[in-house]
Structures are given as C-alpha cells and as structure tokens.
PDBQT receptor file of N, H, CA, C and O in Angstrom, charges set to zero:
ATOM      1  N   UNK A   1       3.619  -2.638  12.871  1.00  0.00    +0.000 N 
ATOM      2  CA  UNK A   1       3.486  -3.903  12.184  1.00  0.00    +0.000 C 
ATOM      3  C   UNK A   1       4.800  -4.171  11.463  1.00  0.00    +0.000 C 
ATOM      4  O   UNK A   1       5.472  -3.298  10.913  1.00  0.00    +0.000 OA
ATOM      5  N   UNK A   2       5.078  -5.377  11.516  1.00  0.00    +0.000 N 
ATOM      6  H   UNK A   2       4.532  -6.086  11.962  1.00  0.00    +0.000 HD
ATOM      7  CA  UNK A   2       6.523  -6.367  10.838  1.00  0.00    +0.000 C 
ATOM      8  C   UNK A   2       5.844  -6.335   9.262  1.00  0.00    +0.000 C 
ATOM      9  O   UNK A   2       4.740  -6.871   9.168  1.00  0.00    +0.000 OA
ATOM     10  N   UNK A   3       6.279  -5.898   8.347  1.00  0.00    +0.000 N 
ATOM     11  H   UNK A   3       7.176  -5.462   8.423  1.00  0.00    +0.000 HD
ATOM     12  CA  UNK A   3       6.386  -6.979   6.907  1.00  0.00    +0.000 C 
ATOM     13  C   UNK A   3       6.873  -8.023   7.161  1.00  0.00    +0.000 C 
ATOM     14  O   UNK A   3       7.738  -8.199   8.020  1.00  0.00    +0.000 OA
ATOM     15  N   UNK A   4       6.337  -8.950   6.378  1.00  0.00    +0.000 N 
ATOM     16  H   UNK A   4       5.635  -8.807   5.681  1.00  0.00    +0.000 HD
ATOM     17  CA  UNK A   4       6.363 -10.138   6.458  1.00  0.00    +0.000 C 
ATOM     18  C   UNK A   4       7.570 -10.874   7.269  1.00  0.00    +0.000 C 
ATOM     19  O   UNK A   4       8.418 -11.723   6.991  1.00  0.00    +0.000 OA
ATOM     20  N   UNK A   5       7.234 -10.161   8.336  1.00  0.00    +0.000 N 
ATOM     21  H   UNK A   5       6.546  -9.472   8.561  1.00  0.00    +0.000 HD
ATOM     22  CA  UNK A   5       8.089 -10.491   9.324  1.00  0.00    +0.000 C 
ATOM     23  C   UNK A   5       9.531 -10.732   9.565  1.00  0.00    +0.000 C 
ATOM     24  O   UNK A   5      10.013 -11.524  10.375  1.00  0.00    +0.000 OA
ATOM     25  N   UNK A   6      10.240  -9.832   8.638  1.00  0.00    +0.000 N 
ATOM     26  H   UNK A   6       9.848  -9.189   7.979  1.00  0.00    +0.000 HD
ATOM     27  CA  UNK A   6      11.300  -9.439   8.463  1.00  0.00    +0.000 C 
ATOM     28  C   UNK A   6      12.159  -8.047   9.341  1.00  0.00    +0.000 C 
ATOM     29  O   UNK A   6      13.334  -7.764   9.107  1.00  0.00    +0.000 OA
ATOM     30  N   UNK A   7      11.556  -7.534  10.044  1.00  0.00    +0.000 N 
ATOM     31  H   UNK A   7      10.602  -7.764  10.234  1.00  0.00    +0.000 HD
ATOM     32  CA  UNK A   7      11.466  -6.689  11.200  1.00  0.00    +0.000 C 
ATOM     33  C   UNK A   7      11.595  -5.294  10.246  1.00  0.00    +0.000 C 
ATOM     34  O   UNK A   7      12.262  -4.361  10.694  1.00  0.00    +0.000 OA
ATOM     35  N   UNK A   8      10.940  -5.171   8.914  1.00  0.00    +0.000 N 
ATOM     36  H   UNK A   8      10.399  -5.929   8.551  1.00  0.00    +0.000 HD
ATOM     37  CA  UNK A   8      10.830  -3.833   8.381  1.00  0.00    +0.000 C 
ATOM     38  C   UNK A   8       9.140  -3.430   8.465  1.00  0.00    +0.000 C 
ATOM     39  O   UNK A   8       8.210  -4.114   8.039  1.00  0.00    +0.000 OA
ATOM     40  N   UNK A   9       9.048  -1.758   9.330  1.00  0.00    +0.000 N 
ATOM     41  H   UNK A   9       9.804  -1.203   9.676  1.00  0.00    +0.000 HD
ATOM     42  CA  UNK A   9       8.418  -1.520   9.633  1.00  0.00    +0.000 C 
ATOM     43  C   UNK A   9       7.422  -1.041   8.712  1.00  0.00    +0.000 C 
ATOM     44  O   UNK A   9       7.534  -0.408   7.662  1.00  0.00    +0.000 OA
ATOM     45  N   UNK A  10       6.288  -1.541   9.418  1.00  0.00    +0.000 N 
ATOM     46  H   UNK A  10       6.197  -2.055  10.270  1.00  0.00    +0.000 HD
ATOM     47  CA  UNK A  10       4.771  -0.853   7.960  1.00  0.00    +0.000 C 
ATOM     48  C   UNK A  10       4.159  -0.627   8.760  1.00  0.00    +0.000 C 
ATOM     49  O   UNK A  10       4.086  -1.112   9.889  1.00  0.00    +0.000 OA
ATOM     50  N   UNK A  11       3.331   0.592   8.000  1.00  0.00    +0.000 N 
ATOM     51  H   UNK A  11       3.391   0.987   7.082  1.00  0.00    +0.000 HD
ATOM     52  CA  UNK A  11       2.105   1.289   8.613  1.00  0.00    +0.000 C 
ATOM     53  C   UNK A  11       0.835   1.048   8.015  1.00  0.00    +0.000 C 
ATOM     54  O   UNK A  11       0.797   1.033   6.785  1.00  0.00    +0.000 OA
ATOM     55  N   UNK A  12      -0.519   0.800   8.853  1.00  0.00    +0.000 N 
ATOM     56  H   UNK A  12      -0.487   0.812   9.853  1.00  0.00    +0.000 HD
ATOM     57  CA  UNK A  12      -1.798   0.784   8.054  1.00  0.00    +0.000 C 
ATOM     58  C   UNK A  12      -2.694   1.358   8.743  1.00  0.00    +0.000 C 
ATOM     59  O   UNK A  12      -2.826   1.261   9.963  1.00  0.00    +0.000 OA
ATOM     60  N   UNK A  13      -3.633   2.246   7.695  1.00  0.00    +0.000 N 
ATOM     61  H   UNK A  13      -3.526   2.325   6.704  1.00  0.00    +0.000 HD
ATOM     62  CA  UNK A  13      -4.852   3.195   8.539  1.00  0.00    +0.000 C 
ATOM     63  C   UNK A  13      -5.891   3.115   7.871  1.00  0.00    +0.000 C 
ATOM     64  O   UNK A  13      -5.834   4.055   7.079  1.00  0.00    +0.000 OA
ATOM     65  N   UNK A  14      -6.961   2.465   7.684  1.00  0.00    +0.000 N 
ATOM     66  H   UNK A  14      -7.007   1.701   8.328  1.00  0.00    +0.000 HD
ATOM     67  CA  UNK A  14      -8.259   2.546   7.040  1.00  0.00    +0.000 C 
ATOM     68  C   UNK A  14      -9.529   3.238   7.492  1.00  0.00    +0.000 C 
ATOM     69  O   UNK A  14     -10.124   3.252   8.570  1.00  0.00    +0.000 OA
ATOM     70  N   UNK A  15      -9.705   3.693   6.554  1.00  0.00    +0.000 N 
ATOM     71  H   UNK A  15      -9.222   3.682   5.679  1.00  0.00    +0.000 HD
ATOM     72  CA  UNK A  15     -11.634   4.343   7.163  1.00  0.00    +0.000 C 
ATOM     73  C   UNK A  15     -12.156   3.707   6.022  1.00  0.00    +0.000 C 
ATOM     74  O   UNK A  15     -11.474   3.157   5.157  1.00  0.00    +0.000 OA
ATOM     75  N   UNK A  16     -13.840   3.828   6.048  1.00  0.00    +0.000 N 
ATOM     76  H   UNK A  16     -14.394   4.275   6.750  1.00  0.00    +0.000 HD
ATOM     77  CA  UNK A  16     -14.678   3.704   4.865  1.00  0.00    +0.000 C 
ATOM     78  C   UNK A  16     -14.156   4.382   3.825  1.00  0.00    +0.000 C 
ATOM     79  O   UNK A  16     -14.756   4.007   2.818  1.00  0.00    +0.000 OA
ATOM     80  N   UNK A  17     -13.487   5.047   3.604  1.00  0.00    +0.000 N 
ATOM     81  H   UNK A  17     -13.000   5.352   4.423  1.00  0.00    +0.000 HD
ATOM     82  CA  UNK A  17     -13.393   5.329   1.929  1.00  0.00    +0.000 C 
ATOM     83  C   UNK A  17     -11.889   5.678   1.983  1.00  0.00    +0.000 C 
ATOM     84  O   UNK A  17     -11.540   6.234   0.942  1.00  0.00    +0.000 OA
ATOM     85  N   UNK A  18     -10.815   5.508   2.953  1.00  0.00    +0.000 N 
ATOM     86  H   UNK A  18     -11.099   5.056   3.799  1.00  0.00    +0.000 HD
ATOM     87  CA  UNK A  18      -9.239   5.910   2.889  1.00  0.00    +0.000 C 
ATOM     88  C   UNK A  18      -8.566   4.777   3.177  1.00  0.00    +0.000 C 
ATOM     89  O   UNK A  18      -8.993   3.945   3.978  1.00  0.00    +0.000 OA
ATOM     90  N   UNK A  19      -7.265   4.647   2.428  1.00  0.00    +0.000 N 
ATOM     91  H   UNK A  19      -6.917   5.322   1.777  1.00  0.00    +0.000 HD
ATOM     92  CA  UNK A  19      -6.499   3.369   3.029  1.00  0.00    +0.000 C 
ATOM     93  C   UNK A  19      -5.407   4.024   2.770  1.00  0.00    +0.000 C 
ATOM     94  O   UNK A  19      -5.134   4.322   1.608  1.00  0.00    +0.000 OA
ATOM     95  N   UNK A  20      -4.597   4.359   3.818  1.00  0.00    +0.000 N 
ATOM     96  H   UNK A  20      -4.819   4.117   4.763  1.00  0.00    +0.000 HD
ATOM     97  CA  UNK A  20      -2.993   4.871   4.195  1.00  0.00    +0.000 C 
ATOM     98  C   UNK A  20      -2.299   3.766   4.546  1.00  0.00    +0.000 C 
ATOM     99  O   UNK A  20      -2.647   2.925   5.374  1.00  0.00    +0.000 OA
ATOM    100  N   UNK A  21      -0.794   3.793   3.564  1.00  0.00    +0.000 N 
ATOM    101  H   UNK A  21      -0.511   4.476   2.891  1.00  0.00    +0.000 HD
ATOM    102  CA  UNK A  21      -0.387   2.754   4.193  1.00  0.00    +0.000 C 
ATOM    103  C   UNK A  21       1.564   3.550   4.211  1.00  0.00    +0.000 C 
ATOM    104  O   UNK A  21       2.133   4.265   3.386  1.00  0.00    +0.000 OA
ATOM    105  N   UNK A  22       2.080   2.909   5.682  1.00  0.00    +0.000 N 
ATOM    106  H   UNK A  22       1.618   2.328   6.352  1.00  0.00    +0.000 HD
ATOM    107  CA  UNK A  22       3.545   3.833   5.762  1.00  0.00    +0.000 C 
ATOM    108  C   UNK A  22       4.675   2.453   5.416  1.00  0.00    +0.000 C 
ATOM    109  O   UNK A  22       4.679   1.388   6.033  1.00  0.00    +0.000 OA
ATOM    110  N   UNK A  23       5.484   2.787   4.396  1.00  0.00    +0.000 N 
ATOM    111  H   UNK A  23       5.480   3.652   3.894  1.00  0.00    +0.000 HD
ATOM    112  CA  UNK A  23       6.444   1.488   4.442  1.00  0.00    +0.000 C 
ATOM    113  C   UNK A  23       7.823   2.468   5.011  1.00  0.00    +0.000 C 
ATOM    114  O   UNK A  23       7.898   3.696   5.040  1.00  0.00    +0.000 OA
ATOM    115  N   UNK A  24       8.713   1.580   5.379  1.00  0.00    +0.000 N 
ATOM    116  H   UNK A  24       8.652   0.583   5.355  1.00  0.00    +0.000 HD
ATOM    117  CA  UNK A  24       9.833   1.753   5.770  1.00  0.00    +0.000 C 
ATOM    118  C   UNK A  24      10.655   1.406   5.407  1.00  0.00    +0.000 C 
ATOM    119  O   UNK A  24      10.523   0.540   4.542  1.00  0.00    +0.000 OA
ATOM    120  N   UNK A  25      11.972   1.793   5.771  1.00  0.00    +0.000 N 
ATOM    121  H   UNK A  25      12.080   2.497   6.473  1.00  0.00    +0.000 HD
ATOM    122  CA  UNK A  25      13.151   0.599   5.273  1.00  0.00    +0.000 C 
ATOM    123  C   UNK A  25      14.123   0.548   3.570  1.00  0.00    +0.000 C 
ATOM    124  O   UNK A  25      13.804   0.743   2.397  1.00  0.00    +0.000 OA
ATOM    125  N   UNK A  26      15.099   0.263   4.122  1.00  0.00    +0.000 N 
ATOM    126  H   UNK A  26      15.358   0.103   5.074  1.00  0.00    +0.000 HD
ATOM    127  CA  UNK A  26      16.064   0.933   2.685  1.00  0.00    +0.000 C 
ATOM    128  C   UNK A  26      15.511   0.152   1.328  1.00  0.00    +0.000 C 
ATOM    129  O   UNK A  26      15.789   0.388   0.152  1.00  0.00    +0.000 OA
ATOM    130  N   UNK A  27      14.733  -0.744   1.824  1.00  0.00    +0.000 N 
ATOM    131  H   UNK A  27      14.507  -0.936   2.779  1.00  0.00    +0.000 HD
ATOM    132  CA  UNK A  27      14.080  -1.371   0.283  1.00  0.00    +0.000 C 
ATOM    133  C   UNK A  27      12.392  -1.244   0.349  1.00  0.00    +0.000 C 
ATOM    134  O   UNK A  27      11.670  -2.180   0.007  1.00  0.00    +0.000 OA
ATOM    135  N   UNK A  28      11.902  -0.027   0.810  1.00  0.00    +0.000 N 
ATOM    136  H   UNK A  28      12.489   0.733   1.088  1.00  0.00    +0.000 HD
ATOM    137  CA  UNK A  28      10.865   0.555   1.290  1.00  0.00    +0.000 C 
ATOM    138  C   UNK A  28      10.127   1.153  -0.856  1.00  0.00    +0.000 C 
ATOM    139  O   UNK A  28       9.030   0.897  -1.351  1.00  0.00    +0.000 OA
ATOM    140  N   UNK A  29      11.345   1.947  -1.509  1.00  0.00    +0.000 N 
ATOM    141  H   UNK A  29      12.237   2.156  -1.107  1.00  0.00    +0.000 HD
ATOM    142  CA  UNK A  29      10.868   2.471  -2.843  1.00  0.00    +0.000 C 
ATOM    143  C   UNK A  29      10.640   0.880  -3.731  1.00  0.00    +0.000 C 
ATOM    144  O   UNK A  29       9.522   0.910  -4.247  1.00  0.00    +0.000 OA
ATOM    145  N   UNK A  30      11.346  -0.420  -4.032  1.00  0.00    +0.000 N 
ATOM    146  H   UNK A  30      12.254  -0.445  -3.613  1.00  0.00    +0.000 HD
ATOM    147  CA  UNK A  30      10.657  -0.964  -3.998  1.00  0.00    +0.000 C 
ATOM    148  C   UNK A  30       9.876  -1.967  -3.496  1.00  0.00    +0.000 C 
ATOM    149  O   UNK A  30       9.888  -2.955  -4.231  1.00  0.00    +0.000 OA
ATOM    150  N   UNK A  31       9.163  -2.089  -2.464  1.00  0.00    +0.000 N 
ATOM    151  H   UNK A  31       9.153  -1.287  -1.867  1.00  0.00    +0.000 HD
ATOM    152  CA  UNK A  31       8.270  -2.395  -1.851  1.00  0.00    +0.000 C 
ATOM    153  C   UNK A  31       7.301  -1.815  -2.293  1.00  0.00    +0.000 C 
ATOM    154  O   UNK A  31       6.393  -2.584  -2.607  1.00  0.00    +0.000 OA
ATOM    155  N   UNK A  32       6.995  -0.191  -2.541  1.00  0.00    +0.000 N 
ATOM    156  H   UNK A  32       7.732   0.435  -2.286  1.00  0.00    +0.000 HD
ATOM    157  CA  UNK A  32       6.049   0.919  -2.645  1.00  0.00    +0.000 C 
ATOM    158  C   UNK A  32       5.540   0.088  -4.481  1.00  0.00    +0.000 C 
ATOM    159  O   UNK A  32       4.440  -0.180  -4.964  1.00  0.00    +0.000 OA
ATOM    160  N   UNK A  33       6.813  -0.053  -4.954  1.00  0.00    +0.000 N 
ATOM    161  H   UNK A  33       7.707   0.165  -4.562  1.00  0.00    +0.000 HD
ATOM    162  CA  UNK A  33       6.222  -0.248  -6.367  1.00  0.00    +0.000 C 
ATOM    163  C   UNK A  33       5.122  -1.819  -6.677  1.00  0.00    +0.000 C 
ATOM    164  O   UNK A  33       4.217  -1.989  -7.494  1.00  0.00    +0.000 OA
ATOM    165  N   UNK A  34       5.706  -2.749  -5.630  1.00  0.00    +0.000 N 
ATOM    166  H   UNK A  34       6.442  -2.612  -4.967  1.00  0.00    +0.000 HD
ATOM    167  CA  UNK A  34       4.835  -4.269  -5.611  1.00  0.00    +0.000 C 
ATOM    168  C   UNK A  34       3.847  -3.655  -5.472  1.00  0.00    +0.000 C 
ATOM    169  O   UNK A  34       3.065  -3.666  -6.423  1.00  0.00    +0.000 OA
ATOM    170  N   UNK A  35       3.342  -2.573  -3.769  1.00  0.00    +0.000 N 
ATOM    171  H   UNK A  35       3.978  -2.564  -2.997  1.00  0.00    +0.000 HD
ATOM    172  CA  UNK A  35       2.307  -2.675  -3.290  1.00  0.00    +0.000 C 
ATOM    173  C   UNK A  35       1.225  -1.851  -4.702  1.00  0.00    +0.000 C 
ATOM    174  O   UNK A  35       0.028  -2.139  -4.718  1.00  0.00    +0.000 OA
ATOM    175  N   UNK A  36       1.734  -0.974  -5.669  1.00  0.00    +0.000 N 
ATOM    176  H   UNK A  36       2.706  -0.740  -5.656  1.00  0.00    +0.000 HD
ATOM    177  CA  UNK A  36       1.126  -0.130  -6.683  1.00  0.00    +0.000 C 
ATOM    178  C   UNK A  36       0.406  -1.310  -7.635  1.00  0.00    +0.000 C 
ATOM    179  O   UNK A  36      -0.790  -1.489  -7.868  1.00  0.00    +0.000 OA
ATOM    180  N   UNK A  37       1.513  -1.999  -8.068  1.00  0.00    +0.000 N 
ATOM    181  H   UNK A  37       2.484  -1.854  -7.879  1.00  0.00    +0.000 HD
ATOM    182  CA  UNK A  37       1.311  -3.129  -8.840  1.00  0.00    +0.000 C 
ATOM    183  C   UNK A  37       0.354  -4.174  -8.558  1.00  0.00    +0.000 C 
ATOM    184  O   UNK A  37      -0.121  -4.736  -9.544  1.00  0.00    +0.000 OA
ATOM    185  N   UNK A  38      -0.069  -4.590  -7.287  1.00  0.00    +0.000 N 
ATOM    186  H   UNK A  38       0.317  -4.133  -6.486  1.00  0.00    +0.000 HD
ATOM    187  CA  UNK A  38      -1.050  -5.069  -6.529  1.00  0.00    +0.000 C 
ATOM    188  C   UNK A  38      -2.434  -4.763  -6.679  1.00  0.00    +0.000 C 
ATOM    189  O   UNK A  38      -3.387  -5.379  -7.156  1.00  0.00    +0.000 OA
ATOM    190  N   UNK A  39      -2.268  -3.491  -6.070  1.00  0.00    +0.000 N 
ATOM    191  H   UNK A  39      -1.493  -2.991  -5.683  1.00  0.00    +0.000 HD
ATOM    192  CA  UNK A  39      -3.408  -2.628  -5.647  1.00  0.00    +0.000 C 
ATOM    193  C   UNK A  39      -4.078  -2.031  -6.941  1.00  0.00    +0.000 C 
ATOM    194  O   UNK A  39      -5.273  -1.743  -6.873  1.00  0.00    +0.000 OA
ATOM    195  N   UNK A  40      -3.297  -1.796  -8.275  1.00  0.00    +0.000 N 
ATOM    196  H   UNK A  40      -2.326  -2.030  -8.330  1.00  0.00    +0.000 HD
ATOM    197  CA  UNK A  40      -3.635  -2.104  -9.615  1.00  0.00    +0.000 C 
ATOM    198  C   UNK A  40      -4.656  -2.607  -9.951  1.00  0.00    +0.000 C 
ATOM    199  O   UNK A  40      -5.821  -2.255 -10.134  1.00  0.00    +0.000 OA
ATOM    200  N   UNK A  41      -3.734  -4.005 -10.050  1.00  0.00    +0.000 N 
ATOM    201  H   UNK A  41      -2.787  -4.291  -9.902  1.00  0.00    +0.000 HD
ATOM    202  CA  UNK A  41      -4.542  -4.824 -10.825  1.00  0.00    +0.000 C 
ATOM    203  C   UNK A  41      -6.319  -5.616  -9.717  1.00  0.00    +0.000 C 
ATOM    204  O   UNK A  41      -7.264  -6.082 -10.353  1.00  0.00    +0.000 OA
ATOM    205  N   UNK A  42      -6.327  -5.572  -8.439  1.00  0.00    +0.000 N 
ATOM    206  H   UNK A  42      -5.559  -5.193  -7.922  1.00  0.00    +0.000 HD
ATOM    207  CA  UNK A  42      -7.459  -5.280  -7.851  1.00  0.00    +0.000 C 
ATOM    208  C   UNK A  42      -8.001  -4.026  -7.835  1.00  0.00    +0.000 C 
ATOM    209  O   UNK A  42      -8.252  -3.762  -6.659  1.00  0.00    +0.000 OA
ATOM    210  N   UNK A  43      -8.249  -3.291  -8.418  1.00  0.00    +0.000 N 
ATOM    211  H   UNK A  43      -8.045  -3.506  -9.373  1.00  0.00    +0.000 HD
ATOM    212  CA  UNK A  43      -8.918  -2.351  -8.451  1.00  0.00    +0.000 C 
ATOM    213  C   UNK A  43      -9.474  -2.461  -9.956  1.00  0.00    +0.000 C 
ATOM    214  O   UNK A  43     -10.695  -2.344 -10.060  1.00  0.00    +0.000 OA
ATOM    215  N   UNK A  44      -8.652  -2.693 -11.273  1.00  0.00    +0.000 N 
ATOM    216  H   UNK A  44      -7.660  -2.788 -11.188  1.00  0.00    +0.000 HD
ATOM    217  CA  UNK A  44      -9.050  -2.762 -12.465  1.00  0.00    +0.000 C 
ATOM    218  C   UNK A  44     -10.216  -4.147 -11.857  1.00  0.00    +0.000 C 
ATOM    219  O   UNK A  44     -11.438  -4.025 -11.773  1.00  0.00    +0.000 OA
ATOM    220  N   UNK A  45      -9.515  -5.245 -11.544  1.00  0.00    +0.000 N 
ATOM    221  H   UNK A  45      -8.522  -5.344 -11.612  1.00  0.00    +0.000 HD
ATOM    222  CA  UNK A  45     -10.827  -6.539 -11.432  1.00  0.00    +0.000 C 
ATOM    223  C   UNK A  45     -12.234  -5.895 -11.061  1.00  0.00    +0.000 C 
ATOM    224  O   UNK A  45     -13.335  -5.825 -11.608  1.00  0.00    +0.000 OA
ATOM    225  N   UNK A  46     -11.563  -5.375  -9.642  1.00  0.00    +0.000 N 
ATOM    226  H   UNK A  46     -10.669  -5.432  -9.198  1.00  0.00    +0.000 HD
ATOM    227  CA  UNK A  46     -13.320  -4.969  -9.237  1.00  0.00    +0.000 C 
ATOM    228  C   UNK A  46     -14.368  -3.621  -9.693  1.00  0.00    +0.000 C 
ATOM    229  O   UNK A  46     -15.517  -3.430  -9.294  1.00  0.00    +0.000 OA
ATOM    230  N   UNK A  47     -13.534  -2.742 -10.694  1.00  0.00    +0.000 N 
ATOM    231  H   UNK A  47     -12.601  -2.897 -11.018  1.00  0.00    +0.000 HD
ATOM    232  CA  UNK A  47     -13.968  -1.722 -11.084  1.00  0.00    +0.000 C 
ATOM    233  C   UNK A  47     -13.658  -0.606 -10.617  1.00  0.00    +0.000 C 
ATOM    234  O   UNK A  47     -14.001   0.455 -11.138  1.00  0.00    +0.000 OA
ATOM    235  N   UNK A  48     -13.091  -0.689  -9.758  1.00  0.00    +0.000 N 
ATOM    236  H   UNK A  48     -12.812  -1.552  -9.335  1.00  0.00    +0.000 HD
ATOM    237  CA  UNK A  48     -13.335   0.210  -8.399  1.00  0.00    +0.000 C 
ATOM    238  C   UNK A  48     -12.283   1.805  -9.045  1.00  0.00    +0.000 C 
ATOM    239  O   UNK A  48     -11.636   1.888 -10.089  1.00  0.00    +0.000 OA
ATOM    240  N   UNK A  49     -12.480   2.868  -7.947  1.00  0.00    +0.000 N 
ATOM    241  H   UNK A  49     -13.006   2.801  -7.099  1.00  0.00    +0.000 HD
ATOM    242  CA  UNK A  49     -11.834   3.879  -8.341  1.00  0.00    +0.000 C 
ATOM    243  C   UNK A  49     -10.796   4.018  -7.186  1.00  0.00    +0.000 C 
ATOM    244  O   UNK A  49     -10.872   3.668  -6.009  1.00  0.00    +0.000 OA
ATOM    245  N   UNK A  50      -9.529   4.807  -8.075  1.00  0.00    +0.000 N 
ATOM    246  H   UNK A  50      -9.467   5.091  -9.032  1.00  0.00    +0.000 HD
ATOM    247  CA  UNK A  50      -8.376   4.780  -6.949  1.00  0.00    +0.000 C 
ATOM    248  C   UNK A  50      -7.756   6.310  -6.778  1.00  0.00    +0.000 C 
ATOM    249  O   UNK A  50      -8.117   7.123  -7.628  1.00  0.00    +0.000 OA
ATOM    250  N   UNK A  51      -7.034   6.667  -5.953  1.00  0.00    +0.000 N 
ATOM    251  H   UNK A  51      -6.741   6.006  -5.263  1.00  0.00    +0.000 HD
ATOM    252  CA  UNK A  51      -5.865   7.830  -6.284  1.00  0.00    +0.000 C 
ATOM    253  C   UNK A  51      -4.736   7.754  -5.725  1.00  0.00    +0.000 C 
ATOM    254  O   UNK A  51      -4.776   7.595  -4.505  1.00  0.00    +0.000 OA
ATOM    255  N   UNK A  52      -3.305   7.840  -6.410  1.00  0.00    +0.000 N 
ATOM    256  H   UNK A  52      -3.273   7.970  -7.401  1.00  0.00    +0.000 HD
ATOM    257  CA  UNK A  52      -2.394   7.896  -5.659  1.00  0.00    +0.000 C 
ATOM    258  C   UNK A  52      -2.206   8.853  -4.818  1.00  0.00    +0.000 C 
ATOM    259  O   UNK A  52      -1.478   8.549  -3.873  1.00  0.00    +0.000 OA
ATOM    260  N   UNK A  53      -2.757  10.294  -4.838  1.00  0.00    +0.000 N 
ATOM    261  H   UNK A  53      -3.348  10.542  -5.606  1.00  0.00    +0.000 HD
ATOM    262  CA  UNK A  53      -1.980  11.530  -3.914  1.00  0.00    +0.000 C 
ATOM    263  C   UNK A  53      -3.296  11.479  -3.059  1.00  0.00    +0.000 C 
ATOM    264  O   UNK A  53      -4.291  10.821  -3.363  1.00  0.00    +0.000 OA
ATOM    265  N   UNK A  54      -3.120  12.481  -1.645  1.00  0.00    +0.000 N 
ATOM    266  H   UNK A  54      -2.311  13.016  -1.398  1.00  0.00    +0.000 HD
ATOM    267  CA  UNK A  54      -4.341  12.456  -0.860  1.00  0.00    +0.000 C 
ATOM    268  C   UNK A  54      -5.348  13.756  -1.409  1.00  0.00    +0.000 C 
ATOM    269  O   UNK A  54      -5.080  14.537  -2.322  1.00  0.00    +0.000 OA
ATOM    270  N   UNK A  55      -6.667  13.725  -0.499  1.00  0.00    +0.000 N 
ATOM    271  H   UNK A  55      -6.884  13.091   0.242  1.00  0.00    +0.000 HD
ATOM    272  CA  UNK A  55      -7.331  14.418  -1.691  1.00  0.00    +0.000 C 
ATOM    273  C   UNK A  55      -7.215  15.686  -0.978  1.00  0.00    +0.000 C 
ATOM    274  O   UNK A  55      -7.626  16.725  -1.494  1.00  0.00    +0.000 OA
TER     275      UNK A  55
C-alpha cells in the first residue's frame, strides 16, 4: 500500500483483537508519531484499551 499516495510504502494487518501497521520511508519516525497521536485520541473517545509493544 501507497501512503497517501506519495509512493511511501505502508503496511497493514488486522485480526479481531491485533492491528499491525509497517511504515516506511525516511520520514517514516515522523509519520509513526501522527499515527500515535491519532490512534490516541480514538481510543481515549471510545474507551477502548491499547498497547504499544506486542504482547
């Protein structure tokens, strides 16, 4: 998969309870920090529980 179609490569893998995602690319560290910042503040909205490392 393209980010936003800029030809930098991303990865995505979901199951019921895992979401892996691979960024690429020399502006890949921040990219990583939007997607944290994102994924944040939807998770505080919906309650939900998160982890950054795998389990």
């Amino acid at each position: 998969m393209l980010a936003s179609g800029r030809g930098r490569r991303t990865t995505f893998h979901a199951t019921e309870t895992t979401v892996t995602v691979g960024i690429y690319g020399t502006d890949a560290a921040a990219r990583i920090i939007v997607l944290r910042t994102a994924l944040a503040a939807l998770i505080t909205k919906h309650g939900l529980a998160a982890r950054d490392q795998p389990w």
